[in-house]
N, C-alpha and C positions, 0 to 999 in steps of 0.2 A: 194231603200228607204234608204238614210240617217239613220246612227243608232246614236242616243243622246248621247254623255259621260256621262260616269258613274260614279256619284257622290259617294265621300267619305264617309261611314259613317258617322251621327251625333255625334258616342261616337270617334270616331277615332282624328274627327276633334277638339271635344273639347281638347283632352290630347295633342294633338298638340299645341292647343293654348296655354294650362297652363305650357307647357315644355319650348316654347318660350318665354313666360311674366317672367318665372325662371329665365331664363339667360338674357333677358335683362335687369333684375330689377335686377339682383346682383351685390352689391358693390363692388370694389375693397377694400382689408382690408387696414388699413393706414400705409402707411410706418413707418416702426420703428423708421426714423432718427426724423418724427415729433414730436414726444413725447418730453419732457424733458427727461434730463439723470440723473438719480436719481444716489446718490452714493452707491455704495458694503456698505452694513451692516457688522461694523466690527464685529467679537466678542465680547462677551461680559468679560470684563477688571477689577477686582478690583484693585484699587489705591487710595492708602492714601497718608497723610503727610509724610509719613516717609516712603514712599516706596523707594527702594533701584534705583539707576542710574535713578534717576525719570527729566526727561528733560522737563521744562513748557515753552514756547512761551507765549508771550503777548504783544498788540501791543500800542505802546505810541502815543497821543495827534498827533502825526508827520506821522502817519503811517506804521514806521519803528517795527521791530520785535526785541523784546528781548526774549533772554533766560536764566531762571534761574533754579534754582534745586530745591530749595525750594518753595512752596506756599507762606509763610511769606513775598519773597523778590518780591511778585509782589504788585505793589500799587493799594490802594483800589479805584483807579478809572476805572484800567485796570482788576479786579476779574470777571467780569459777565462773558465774553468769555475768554477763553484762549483756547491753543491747547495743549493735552498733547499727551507725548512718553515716552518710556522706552527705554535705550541707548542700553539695548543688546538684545531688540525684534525687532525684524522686523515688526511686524504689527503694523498698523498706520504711517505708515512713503512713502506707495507707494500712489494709487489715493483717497484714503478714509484716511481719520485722526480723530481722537480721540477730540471732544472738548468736556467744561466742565465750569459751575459757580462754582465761588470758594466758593461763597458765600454760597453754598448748598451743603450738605451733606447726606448721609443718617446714622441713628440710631446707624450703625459700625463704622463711622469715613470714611468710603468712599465715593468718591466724584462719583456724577449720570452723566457717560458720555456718549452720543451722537456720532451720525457718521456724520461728514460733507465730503464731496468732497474738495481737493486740492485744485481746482481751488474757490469754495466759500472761502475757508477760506485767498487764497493769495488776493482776494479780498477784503474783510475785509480793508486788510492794503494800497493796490492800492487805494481804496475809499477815503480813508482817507489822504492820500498825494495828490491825485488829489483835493481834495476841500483845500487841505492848498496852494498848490502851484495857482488855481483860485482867493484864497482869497490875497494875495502875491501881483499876476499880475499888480497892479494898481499901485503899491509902487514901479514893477525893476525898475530900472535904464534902458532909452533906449542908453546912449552913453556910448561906450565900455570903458575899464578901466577907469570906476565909482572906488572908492573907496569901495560903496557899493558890487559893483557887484562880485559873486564866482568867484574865484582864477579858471582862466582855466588852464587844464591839459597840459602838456606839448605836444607839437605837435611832430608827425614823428621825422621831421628835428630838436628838440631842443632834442630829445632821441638818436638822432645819435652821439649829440656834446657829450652827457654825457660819462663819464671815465666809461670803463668796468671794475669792480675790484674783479670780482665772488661774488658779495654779493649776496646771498641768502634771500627767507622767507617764511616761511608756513602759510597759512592760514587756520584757521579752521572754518568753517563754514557750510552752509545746500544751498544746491540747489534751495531753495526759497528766500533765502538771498540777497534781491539787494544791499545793501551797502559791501557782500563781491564781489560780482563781481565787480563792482564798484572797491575798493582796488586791486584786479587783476589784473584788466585793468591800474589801474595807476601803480601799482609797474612794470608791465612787459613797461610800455611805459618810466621808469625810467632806463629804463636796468636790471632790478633786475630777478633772476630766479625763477618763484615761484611752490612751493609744494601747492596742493591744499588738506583739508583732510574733508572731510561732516563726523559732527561730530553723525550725525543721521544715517548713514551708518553704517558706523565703531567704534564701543563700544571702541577698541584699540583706535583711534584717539579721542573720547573724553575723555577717560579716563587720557592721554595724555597734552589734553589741563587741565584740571583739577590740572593734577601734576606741571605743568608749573604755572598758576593762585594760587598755592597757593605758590611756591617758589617766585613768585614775591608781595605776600601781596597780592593778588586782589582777590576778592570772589563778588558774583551776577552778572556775566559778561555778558554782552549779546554779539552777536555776531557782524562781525568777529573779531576772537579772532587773533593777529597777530604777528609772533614771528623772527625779525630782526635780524638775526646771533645773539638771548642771549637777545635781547630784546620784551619785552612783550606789545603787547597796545593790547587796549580794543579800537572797533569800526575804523571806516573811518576817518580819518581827512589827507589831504595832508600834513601837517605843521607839527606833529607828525611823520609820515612817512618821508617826508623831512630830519626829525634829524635825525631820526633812521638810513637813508641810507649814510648821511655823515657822523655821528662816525662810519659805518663799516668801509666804504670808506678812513678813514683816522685812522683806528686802534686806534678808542679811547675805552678807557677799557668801558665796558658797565657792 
């Protein structure tokens, strides 16, 4: 006589069921990468007007960043954001930075700062040079040496022809700073040997350019600050650099 299989328990079966409805109904948790990346919460920073080696960023109509020392030297159309630092701390200067309205104060005289990310705030200034250079577009010139059109850099082959004469030049400037690479890139394509000194970095190298910016009369400089064997400019211009490298090149007194 055939004997019938033996059926599971009723209570066996049900934990059975609710052990497997567990795991197939459990999510995966979401990967981390989805999320936004929020920035590192710097510490908390008092800073006034008169705080000592006090470094302010602020970004012009253009995109482009300046820097100054003073709050006063920034214009009151560029005070709601700016980015601040301190030239001999280190914090605020890696992926989290310091931003602030100038406009706004608290009760002490200090200004109520904020933690942005690096990459927001070099945005800022990308944003802003891409809608000027969009707005631009209609107006270049399409046939090449326009009058209008940028002075192009010299090529390979016209940096070969250039006289090597050891001239030298430091730049000071920040690692954010597109118009100091920019001057890098053109001085070394002129033949020129160039020191580079991030003045956010190194307290010693701004302090540095400071000494230089005030022997040559110049105060509110924004970056890069650039210094032609004795000669001092403020900013990128090729036509400026141009001069500066042919009185070294031909030992005129500077």
């Amino acid at each position: 006589m055939p004997v019938a299989p033996r059926r599971a328990p009723i209570p066996l079966l049900f934990c059975a069921l609710l052990l497997f409805g567990a795991v197939a109904c459990k999510k995966d948790p979401a990967p981390e990468g989805d999320a936004a990346p929020k920035p590192k919460e710097l510490p908390a920073l008092v800073v006034k007007a008169d705080t000592p080696n006090l470094l302010i960023t602020w970004i012009d109509e253009k995109g482009d960043f300046k820097v100054v020392t003073k709050p006063a030297d920034v214009p009151s159309s560029a005070r709601e954001k700016v980015r601040i630092a301190i030239a001999d701390k280190e914090v605020g200067t890696g992926d989290s930075v310091y931003v602030t309205n100038l406009n706004e104060s608290a009760p002490d005289g200090s200004f109520r700062l904020s933690t942005l990310s690096r990459a927001a705030w070099e945005e800022l200034g990308a944003s802003r040079r891409a809608a000027r250079l969009e707005a631009l577009a209609p107006l270049a010139p399409s046939a090449p040496g326009s009058p209008s059109a940028p002075a192009a850099a010299p090529s390979a082959g016209d940096a070969k022809k250039l006289p090597m004469s050891g001239v030298q030049a430091v730049i000071y400037g920040a690692a954010w700073c597109k118009p100091c690479h920019d001057a890098e890139r053109y001085l070394k394509q002129r033949g020129v040997n160039v020191v580079k000194k991030d003045i956010e970095e190194n307290e010693a190298a701004a302090a540095e350019m400071r000494r230089k910016l005030e022997r040559a009369g110049l105060g509110g400089a924004s970056i890069p600050v650039i210094d032609v064997m004795g000669r001092i400019l403020q900013g990128f211009s090729t036509a400026a650099l141009d001069r500066a490298i042919e009185a070294a090149r031909s030992s005129k007194a500077l």
